[in-house]
PyMOL Python script that loads the backbone (N, CA, C, O; Angstrom):
from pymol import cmd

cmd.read_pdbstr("""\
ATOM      1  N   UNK A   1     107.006 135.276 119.860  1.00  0.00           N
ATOM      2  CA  UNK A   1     106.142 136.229 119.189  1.00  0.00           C
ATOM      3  C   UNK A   1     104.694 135.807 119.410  1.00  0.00           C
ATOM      4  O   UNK A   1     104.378 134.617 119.398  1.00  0.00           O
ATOM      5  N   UNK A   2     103.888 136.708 119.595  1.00  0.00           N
ATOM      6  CA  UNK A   2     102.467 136.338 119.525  1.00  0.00           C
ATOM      7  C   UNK A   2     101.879 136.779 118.708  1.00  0.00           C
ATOM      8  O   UNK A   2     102.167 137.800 118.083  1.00  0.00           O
ATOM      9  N   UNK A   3     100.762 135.954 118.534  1.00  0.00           N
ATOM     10  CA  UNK A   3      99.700 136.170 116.862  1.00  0.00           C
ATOM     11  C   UNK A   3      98.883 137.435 117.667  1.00  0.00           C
ATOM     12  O   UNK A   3      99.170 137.943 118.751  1.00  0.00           O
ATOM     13  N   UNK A   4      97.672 137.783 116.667  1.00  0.00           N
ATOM     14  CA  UNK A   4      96.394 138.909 116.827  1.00  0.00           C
ATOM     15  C   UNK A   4      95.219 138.570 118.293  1.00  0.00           C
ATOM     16  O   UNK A   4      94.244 139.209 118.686  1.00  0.00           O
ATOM     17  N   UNK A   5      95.882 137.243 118.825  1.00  0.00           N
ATOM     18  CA  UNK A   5      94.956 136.595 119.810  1.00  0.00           C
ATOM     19  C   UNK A   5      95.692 136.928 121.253  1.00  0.00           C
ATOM     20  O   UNK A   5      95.214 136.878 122.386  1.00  0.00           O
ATOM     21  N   UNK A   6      96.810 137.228 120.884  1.00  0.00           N
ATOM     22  CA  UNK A   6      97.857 137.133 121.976  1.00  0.00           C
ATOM     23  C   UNK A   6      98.374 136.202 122.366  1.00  0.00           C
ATOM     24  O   UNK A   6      99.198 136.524 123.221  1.00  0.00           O
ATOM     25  N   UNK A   7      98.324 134.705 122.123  1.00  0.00           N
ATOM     26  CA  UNK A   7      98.840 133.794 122.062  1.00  0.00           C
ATOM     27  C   UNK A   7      99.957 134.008 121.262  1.00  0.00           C
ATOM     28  O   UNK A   7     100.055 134.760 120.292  1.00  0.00           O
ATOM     29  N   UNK A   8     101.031 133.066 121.901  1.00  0.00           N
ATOM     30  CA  UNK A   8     102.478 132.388 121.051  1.00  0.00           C
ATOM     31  C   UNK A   8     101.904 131.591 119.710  1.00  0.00           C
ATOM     32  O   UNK A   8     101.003 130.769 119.544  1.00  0.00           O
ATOM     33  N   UNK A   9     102.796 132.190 118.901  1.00  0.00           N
ATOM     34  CA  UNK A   9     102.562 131.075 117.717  1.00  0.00           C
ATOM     35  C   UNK A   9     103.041 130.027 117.635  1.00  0.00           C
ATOM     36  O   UNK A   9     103.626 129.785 118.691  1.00  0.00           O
ATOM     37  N   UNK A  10     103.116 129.311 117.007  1.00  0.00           N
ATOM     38  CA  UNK A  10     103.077 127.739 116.842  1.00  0.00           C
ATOM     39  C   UNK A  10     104.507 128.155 115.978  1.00  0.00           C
ATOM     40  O   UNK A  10     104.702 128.987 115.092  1.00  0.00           O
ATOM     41  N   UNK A  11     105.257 127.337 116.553  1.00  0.00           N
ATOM     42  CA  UNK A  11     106.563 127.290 115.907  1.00  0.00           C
ATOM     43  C   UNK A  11     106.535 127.258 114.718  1.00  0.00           C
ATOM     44  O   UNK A  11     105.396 127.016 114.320  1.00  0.00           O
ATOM     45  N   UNK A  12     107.585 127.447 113.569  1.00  0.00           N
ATOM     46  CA  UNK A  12     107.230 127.205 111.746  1.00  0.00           C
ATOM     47  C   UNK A  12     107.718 125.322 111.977  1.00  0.00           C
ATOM     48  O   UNK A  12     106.817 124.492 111.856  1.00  0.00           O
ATOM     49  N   UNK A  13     108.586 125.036 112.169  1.00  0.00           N
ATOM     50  CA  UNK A  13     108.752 123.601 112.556  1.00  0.00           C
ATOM     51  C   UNK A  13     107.685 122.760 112.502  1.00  0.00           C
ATOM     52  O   UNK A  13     107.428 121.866 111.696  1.00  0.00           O
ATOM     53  N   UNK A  14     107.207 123.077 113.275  1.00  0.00           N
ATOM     54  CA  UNK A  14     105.938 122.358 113.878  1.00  0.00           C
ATOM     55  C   UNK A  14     104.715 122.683 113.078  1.00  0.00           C
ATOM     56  O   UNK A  14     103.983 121.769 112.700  1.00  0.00           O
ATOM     57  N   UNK A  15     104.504 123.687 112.854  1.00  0.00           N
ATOM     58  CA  UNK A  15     103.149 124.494 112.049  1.00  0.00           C
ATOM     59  C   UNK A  15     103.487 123.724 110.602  1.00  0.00           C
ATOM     60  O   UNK A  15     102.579 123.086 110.069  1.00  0.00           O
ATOM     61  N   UNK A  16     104.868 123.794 109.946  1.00  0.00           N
ATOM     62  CA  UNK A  16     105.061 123.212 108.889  1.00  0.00           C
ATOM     63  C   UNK A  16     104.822 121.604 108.551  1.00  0.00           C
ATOM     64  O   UNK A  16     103.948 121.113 107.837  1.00  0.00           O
ATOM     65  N   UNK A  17     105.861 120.956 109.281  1.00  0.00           N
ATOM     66  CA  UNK A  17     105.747 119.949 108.764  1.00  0.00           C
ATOM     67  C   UNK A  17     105.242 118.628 109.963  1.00  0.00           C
ATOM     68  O   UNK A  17     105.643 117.494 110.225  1.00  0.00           O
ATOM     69  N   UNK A  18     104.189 119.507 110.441  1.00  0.00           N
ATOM     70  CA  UNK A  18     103.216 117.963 111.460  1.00  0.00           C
ATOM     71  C   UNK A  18     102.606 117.400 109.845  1.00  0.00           C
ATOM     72  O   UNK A  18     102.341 117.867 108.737  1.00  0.00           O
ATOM     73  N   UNK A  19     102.603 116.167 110.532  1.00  0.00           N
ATOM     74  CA  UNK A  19     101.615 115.464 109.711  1.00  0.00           C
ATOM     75  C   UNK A  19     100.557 114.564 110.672  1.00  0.00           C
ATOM     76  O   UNK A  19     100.687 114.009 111.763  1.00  0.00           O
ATOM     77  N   UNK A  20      99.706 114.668 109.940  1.00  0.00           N
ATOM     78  CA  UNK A  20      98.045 114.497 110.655  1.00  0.00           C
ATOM     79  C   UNK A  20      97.811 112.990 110.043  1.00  0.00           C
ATOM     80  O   UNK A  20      98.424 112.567 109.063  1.00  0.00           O
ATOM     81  N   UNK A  21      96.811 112.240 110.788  1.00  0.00           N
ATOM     82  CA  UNK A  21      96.512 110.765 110.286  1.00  0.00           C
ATOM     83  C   UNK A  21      96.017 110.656 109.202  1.00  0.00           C
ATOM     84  O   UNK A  21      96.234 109.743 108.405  1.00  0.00           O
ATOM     85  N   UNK A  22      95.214 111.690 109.041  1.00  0.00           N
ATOM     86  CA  UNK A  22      94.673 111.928 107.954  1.00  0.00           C
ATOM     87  C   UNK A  22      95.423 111.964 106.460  1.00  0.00           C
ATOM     88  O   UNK A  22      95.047 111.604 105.345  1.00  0.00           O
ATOM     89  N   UNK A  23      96.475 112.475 106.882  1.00  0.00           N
ATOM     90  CA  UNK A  23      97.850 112.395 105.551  1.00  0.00           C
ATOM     91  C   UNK A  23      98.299 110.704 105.157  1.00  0.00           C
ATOM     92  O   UNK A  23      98.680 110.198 104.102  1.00  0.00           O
ATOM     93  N   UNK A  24      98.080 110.189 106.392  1.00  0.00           N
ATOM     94  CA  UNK A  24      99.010 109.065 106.061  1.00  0.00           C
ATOM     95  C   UNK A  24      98.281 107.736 106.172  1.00  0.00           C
ATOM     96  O   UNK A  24      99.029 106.770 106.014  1.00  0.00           O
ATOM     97  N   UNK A  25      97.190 107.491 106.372  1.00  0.00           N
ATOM     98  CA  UNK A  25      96.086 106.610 106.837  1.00  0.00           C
ATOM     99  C   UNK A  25      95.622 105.928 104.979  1.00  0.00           C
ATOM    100  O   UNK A  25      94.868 104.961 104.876  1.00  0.00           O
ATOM    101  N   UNK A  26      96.040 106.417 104.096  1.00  0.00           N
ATOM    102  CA  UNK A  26      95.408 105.705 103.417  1.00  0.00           C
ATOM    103  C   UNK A  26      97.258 104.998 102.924  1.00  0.00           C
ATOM    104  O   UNK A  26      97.509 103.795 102.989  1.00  0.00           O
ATOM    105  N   UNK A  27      97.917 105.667 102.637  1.00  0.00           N
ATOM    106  CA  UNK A  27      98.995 104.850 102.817  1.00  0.00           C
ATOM    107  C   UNK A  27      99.584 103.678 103.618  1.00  0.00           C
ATOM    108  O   UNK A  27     100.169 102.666 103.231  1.00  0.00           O
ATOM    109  N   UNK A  28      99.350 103.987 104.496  1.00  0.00           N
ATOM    110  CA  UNK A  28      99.194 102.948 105.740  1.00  0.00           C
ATOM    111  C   UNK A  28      98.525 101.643 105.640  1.00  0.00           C
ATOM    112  O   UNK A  28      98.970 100.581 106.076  1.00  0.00           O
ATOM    113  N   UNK A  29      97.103 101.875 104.851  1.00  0.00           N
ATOM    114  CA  UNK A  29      96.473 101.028 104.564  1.00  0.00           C
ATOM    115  C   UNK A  29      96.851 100.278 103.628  1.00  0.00           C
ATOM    116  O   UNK A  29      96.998  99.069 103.807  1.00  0.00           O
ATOM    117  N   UNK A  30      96.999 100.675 102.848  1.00  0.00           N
ATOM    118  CA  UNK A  30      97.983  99.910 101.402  1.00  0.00           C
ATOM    119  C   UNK A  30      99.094  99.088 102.382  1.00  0.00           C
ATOM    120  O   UNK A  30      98.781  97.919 102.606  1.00  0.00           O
ATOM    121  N   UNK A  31      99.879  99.385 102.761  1.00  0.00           N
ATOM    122  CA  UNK A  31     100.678  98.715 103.387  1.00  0.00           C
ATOM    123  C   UNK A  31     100.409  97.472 104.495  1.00  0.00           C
ATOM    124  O   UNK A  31     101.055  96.560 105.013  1.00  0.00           O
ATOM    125  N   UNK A  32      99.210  97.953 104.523  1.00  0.00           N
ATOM    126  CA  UNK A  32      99.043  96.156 105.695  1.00  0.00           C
ATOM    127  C   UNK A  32      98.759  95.129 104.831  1.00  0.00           C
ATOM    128  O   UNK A  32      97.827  94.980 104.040  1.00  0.00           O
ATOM    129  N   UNK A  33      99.691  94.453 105.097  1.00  0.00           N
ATOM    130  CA  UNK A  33      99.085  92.751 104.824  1.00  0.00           C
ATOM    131  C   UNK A  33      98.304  91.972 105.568  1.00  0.00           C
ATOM    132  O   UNK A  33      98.747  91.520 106.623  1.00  0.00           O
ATOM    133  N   UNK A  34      97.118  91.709 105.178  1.00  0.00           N
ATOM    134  CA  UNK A  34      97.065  90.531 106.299  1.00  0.00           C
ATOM    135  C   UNK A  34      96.941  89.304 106.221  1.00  0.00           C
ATOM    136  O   UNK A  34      96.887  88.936 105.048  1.00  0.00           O
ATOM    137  N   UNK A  35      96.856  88.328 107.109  1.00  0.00           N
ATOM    138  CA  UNK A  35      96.908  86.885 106.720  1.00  0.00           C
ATOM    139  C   UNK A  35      96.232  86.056 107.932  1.00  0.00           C
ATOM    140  O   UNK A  35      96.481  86.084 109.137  1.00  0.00           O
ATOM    141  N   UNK A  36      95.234  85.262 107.147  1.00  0.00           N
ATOM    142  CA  UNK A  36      94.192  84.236 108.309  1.00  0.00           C
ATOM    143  C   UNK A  36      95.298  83.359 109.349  1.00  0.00           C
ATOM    144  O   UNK A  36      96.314  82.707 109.114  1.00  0.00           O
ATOM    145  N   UNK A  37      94.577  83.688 110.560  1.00  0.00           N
ATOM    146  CA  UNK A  37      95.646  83.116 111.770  1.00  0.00           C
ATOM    147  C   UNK A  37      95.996  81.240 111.470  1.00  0.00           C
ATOM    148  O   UNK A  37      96.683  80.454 112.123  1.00  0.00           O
ATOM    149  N   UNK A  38      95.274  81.069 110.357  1.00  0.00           N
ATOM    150  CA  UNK A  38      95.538  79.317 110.125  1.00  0.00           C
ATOM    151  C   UNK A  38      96.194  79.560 108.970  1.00  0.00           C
ATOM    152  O   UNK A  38      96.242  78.505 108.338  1.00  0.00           O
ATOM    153  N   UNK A  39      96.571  80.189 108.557  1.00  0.00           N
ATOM    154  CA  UNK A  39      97.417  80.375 107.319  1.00  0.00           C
ATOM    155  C   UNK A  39      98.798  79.385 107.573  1.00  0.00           C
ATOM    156  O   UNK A  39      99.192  79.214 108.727  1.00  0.00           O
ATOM    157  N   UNK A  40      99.454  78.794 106.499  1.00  0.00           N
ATOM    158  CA  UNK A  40     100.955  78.572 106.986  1.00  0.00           C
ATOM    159  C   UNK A  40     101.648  79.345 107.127  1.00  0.00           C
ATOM    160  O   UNK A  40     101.320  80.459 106.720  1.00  0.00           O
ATOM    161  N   UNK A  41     103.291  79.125 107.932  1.00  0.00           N
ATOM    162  CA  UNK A  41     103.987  79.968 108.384  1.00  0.00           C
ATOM    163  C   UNK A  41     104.628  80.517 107.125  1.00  0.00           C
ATOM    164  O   UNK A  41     104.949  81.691 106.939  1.00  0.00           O
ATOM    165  N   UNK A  42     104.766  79.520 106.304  1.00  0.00           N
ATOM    166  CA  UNK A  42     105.265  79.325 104.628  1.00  0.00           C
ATOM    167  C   UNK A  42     104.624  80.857 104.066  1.00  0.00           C
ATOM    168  O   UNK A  42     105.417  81.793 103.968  1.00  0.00           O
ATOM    169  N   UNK A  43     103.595  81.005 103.812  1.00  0.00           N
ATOM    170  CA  UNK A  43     102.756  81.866 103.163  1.00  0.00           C
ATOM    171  C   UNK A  43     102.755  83.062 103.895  1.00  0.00           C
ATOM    172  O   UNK A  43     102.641  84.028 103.140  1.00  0.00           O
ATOM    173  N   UNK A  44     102.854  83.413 105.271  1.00  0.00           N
ATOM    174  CA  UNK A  44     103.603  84.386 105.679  1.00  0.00           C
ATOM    175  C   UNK A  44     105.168  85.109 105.117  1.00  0.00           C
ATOM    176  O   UNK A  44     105.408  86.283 104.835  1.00  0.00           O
ATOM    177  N   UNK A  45     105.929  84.089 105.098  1.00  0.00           N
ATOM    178  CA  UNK A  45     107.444  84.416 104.878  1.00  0.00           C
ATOM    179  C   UNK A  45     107.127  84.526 103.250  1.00  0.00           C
ATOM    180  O   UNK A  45     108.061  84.804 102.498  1.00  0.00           O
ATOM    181  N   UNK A  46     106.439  84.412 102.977  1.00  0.00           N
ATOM    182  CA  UNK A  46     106.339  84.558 101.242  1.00  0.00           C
ATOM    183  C   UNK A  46     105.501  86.142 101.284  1.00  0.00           C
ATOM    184  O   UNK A  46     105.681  86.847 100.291  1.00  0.00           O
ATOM    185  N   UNK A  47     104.772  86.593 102.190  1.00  0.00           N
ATOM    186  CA  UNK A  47     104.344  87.624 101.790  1.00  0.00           C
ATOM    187  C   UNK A  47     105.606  88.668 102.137  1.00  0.00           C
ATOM    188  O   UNK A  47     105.791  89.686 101.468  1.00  0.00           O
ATOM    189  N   UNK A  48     106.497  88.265 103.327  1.00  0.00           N
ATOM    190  CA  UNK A  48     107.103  89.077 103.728  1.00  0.00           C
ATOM    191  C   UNK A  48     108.642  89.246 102.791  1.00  0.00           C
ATOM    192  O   UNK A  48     109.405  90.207 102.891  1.00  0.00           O
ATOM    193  N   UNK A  49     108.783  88.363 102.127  1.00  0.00           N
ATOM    194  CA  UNK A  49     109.622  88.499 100.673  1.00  0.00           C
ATOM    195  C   UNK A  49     109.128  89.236  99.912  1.00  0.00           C
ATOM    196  O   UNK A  49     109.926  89.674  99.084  1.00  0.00           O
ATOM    197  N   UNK A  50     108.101  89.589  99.820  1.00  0.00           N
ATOM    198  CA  UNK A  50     107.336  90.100  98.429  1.00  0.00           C
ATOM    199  C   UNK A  50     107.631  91.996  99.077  1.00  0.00           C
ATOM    200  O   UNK A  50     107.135  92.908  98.415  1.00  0.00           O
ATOM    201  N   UNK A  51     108.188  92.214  99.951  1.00  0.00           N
ATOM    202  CA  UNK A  51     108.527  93.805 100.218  1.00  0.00           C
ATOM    203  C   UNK A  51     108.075  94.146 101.208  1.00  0.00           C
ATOM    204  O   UNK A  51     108.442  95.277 101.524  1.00  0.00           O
ATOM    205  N   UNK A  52     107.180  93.508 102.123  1.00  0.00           N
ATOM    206  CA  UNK A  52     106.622  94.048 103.510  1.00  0.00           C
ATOM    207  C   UNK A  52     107.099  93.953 104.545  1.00  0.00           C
ATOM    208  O   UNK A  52     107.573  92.830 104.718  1.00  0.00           O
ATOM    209  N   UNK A  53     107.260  94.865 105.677  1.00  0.00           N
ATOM    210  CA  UNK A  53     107.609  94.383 106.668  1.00  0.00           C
ATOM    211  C   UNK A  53     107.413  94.022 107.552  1.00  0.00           C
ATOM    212  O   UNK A  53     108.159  93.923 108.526  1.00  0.00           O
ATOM    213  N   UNK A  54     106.254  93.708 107.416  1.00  0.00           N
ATOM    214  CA  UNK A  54     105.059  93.297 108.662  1.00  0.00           C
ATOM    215  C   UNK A  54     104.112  92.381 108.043  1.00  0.00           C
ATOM    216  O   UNK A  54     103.995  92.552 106.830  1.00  0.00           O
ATOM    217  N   UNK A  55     103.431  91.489 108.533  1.00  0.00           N
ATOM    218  CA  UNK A  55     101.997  90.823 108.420  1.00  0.00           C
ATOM    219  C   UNK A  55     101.361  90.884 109.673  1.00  0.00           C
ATOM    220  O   UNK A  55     101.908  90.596 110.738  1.00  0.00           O
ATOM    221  N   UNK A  56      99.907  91.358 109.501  1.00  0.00           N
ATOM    222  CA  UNK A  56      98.693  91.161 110.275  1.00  0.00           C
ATOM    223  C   UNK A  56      98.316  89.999 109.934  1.00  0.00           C
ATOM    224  O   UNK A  56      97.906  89.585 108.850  1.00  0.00           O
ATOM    225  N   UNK A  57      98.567  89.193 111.474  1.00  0.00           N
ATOM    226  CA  UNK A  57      97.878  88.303 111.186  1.00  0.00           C
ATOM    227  C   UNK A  57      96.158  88.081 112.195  1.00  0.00           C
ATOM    228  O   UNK A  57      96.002  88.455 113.357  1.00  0.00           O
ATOM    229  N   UNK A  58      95.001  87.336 111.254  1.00  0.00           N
ATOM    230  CA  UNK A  58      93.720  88.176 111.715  1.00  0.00           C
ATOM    231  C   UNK A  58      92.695  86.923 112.187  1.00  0.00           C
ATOM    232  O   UNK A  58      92.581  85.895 111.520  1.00  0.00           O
ATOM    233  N   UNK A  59      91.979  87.168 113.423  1.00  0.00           N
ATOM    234  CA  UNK A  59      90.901  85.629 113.284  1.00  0.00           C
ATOM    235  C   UNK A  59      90.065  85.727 111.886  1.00  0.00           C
ATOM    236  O   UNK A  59      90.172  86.524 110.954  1.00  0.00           O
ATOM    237  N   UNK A  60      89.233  84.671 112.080  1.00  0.00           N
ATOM    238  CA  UNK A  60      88.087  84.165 111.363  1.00  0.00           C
ATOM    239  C   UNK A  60      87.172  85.516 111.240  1.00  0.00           C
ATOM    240  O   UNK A  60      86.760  85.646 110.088  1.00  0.00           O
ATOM    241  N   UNK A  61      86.824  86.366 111.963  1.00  0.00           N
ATOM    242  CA  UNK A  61      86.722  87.539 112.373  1.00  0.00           C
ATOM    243  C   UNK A  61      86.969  88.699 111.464  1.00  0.00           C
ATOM    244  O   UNK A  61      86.108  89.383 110.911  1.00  0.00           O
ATOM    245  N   UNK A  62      88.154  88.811 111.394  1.00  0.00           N
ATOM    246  CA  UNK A  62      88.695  89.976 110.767  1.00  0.00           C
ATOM    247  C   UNK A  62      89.627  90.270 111.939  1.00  0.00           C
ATOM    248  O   UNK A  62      90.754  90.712 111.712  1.00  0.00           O
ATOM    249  N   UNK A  63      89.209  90.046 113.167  1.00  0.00           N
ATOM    250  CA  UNK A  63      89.960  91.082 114.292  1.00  0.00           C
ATOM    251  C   UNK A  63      91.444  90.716 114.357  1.00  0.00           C
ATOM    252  O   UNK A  63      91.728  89.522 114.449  1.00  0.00           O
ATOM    253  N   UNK A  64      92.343  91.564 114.321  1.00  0.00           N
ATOM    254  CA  UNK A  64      94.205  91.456 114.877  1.00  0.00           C
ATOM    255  C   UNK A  64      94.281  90.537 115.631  1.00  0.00           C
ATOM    256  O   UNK A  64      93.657  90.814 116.656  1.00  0.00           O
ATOM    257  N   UNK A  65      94.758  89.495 115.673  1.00  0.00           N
ATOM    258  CA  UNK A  65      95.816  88.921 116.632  1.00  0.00           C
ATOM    259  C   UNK A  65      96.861  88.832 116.957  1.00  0.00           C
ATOM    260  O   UNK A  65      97.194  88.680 118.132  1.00  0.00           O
ATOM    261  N   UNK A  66      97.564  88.897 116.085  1.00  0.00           N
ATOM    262  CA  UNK A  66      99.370  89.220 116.419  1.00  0.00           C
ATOM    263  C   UNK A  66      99.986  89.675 115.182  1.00  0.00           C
ATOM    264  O   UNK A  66      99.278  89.392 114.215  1.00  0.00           O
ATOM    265  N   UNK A  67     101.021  90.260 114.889  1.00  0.00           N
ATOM    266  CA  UNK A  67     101.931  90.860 114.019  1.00  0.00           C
ATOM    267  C   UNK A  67     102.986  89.509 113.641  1.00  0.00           C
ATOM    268  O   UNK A  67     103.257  88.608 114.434  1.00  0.00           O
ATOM    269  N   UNK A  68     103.450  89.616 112.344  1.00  0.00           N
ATOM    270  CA  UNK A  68     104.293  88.511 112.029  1.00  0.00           C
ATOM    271  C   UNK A  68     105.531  89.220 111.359  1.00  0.00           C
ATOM    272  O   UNK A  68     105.274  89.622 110.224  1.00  0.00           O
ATOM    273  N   UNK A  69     107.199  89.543 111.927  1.00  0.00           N
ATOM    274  CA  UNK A  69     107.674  90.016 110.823  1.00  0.00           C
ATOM    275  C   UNK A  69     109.202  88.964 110.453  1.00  0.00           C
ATOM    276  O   UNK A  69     109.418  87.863 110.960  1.00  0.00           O
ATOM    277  N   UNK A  70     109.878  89.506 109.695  1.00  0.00           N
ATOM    278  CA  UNK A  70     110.814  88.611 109.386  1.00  0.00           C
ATOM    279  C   UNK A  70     111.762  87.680 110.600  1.00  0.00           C
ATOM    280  O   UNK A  70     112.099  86.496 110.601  1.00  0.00           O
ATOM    281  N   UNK A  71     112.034  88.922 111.710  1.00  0.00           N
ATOM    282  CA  UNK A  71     112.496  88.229 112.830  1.00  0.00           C
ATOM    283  C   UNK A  71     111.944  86.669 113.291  1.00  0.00           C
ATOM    284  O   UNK A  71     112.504  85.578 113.395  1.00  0.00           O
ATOM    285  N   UNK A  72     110.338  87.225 113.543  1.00  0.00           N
ATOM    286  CA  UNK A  72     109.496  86.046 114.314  1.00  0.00           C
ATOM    287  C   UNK A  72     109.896  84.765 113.263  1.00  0.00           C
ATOM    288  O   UNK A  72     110.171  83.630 113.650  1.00  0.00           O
ATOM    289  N   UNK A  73     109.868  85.158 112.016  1.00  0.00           N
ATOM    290  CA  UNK A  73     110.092  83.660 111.543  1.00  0.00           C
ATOM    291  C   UNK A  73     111.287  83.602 111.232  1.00  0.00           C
ATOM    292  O   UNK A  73     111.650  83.190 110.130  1.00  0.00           O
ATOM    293  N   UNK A  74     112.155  84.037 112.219  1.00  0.00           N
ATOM    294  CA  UNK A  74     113.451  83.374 112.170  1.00  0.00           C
ATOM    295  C   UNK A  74     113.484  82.349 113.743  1.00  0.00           C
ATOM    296  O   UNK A  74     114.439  81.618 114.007  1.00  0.00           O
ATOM    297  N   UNK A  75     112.516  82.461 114.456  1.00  0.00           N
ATOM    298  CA  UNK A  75     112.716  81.879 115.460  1.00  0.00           C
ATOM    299  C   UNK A  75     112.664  80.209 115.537  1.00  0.00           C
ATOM    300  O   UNK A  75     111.902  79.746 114.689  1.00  0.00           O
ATOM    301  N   UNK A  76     113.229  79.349 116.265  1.00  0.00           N
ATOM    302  CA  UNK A  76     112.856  78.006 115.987  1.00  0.00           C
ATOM    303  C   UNK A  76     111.775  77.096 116.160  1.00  0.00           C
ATOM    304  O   UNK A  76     111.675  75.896 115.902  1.00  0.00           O
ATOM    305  N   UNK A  77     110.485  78.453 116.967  1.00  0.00           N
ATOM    306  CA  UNK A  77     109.512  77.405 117.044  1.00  0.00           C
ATOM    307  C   UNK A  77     108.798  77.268 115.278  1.00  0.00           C
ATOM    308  O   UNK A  77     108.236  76.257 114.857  1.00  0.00           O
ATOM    309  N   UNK A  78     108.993  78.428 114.557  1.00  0.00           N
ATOM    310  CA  UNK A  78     108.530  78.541 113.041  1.00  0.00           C
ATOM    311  C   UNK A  78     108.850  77.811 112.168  1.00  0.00           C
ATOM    312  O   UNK A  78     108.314  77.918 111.065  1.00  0.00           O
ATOM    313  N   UNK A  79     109.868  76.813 112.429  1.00  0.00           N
ATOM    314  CA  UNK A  79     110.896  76.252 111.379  1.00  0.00           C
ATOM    315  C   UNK A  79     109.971  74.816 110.833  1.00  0.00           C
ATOM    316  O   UNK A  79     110.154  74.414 109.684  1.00  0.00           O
ATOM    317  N   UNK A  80     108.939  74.072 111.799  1.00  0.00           N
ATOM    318  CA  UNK A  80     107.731  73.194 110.869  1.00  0.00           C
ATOM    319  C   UNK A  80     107.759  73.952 109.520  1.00  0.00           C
ATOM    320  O   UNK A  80     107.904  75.123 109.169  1.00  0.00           O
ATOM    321  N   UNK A  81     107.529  72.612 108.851  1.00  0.00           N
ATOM    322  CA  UNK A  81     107.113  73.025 107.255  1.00  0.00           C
ATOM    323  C   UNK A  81     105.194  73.639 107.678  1.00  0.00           C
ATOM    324  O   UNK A  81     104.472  74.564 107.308  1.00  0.00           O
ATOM    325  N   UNK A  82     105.083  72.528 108.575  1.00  0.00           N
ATOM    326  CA  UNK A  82     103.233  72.774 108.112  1.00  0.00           C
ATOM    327  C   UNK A  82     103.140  73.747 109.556  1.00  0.00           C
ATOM    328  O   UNK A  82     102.087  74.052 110.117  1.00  0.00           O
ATOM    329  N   UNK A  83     104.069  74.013 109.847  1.00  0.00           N
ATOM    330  CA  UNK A  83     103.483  75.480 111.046  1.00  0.00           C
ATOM    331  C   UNK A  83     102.510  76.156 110.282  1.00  0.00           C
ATOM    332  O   UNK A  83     102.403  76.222 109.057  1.00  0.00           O
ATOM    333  N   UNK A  84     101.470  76.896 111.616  1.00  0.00           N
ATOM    334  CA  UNK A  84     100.617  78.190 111.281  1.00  0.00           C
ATOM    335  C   UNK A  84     100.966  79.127 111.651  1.00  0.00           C
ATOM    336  O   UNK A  84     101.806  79.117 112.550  1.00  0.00           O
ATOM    337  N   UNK A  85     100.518  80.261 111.168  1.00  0.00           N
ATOM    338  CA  UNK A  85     100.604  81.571 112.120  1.00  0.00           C
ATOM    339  C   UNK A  85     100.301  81.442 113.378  1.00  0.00           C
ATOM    340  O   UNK A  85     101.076  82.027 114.134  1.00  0.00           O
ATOM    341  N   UNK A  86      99.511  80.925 113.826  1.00  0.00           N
ATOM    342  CA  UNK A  86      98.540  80.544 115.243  1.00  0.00           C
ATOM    343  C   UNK A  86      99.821  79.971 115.953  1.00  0.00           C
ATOM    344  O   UNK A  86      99.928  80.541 117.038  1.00  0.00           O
ATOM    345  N   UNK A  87     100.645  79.231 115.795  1.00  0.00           N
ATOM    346  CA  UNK A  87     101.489  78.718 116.551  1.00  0.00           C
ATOM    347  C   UNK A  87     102.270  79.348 117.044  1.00  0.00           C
ATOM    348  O   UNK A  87     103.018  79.017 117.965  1.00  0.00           O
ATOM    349  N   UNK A  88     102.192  80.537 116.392  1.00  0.00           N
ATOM    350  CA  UNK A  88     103.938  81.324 117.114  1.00  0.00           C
ATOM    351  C   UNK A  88     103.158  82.697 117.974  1.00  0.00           C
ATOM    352  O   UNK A  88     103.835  83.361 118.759  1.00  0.00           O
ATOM    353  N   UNK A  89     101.839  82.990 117.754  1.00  0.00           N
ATOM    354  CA  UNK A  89     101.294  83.684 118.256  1.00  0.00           C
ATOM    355  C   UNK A  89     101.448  84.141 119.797  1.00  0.00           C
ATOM    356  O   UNK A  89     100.704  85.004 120.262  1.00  0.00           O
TER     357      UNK A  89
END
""", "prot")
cmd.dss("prot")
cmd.show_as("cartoon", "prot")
cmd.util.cbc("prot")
cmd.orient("prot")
């Protein structure tokens, strides 16, 4: 079917239920954790108990360096008590 332009309309599917960044960007935000790349590995796995499923982990900076999630610290280089984030990076 075409609209008053003569163009096809936009499916109802699609017209309905896109969602825009704008919808979900402040949610999103709530949801990042992040954690200083010298942080322990300890204090990671403690944030990621607490319900998250992810940690940002960030330089001195602020800027991303790598993602931390439950997997990564199942791996055996993580298993130091005094590991950092930085190490498994």
């Amino acid at each position: 079917m075409a609209s008053a332009t003569g163009k096809p309309d936009q499916p109802t599917l699609l017209r309905d239920q896109s969602v825009f960044v704008e919808q979900v960007i402040s949610a999103a935000r709530a949801r990042l954790v992040p954690i200083p790349n010298d942080a322990p590995l300890q204090e990671a796995a403690r944030l990621l108990r607490g319900g998250t499923n992810i940690v940002i982990v960030c330089e001195a900076g602020g800027a991303m360096v790598g993602v931390l999630s439950p997997r990564a610290l199942s791996w055996p280089a993580s298993a130091g008590a005094r590991s950092r984030c930085c190490a498994i990076m």
